[in-house]
N, C-alpha and C positions, 0 to 999 in steps of 0.2 A: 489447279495451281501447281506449278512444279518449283519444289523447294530450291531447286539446283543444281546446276548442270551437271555435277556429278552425277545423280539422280536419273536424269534423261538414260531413252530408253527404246528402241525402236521396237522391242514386245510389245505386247498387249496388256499394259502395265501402266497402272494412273498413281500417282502420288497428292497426298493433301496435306496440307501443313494447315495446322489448325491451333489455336488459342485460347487455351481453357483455364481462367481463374490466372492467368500468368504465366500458367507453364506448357510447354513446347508440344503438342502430337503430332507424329507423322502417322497416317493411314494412307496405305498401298493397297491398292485391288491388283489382281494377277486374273491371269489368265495364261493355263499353257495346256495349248493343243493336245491330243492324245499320240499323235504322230510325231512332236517334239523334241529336240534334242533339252541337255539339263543347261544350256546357255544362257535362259533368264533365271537359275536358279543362280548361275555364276556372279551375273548383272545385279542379282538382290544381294547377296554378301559382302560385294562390291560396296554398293548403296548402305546397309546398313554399318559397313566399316568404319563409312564416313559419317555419317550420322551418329557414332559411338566417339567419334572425336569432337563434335559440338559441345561446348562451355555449358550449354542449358541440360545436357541431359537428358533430352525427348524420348518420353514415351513413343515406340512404337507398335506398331497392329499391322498385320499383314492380312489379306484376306481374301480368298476367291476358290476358282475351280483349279488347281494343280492338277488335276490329271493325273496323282502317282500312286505305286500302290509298295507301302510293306508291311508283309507278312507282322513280325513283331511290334511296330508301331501302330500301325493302324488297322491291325488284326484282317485285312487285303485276302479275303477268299476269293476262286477263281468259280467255275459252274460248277465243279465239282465238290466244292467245300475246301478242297487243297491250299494251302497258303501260297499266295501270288507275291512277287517282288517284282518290283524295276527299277532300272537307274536311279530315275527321276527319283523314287520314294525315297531309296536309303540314300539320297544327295541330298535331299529335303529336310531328311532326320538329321544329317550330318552337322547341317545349317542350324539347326534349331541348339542341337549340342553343342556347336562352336560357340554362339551369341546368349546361351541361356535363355531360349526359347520354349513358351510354353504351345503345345498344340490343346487348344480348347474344345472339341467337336468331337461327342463322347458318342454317336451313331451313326447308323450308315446314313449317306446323301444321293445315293445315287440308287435310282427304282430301277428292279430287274424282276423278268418271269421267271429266274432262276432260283428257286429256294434257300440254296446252299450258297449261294452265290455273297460276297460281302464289296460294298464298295465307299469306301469313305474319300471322297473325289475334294469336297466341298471344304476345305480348313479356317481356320484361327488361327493363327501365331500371334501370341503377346511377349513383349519384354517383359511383363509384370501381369502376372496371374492374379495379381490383386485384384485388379481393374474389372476384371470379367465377372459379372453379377449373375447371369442367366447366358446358356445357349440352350433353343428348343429347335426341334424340325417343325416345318409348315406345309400344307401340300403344294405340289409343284403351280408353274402358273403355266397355264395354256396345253398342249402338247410335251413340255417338258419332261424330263425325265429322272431332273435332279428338284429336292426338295428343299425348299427355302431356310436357311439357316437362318433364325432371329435371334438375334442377341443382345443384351441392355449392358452396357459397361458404366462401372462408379467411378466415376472422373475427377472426384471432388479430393481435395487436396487437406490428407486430416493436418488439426491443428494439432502443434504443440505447443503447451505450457512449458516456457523456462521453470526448471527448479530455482525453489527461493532462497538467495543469497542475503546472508547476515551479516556484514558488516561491522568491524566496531568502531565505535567513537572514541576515538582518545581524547577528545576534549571535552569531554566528561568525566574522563579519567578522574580518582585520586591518585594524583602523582606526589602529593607529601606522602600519604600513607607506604603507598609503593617502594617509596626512597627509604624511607624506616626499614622495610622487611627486608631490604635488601645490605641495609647496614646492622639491623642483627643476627643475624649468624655469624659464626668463629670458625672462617675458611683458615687460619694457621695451623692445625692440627694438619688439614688437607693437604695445605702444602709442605707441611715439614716429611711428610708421609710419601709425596712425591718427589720431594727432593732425594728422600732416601734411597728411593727403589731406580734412581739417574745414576 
């Protein structure tokens, strides 16, 4: 389902618009080549810009193979153990910092005969780190060589209870009573007292 032309996308990039309980999600799968320039990372902040102007507020979820790697965010070892960056990662990171972006995918995804080697390929971005219940790895399927990320997200929408409002009833009131207390007190002292100090 493609939410919107804005959205549209000549990458390797699916959008879902989905309705849960009332309210809005947008899920994105990705996909960016190892060979890649960061142009569908330009395309998703685009997308998500616009999506940050919708009335409803949609949760969104980003999620696939990026392809990126950094050193500090995703802890990105190269065969040596050396910390790796590229474009793509610290333009991904950037992405996640602009929007308040959480990256959910806490191990490697991607299998190597490298030891030393670290590659966390496979991500999560949520708007709302709430949402995210579980992420575990699976092993790969077939020949692959990345391992299945599964994740269960809590969608449900908590309630809340308004605080309880007390109201009075004036027509219950004593309003003789009322009018008495208000015609016993001796405010001319008060005002002779303010007129002095005028």
């Amino acid at each position: 389902v493609n939410p919107g032309a804005k959205l549209k996308s000549e990458d390797e990039v699916l959008w879902l618009k989905l309705k849960h309980q009332g309210k809005l999600c947008y899920w994105c799968t990705v996909y960016k080549p190892p060979s890649s320039d960061c142009s569908v990372l330009s395309k998703l902040d685009k997308s998500i810009q616009h999506l940050k102007t919708l009335k409803s507020r949609p949760r969104v979820f980003l999620c696939g193979d990026f392809n990126t790697h950094n050193a500090s965010w995703l802890q990105s070892r190269n065969k040596l153990g050396q910390p790796k960056d590229n474009e793509a990662g610290l333009a991904l990171e950037n992405l996640c910092l602009a929007h308040g972006y959480t990256q959910a995918v806490d191990f490697p995804t991607h299998e190597t005969d490298h030891p030393h080697m670290y590659s966390r390929l496979d991500l999560i971005l949520v708007s709302n780190s709430s949402c995210v219940a579980s992420v575990e790895p699976l092993r790969p399927l077939a020949a692959s060589h990345h391992d299945i990320v599964c994740s269960h997200f809590d969608l449900r929408i908590p309630i809340v209870k308004p605080p309880k409002r007390s109201a009075p009833n004036f027509a219950k009131a004593n309003w003789p009573a009322i009018k008495q207390q208000l015609r016993a007190p001796d405010f001319s002292a008060q005002t002779a007292t303010s007129a002095k100090d005028n």
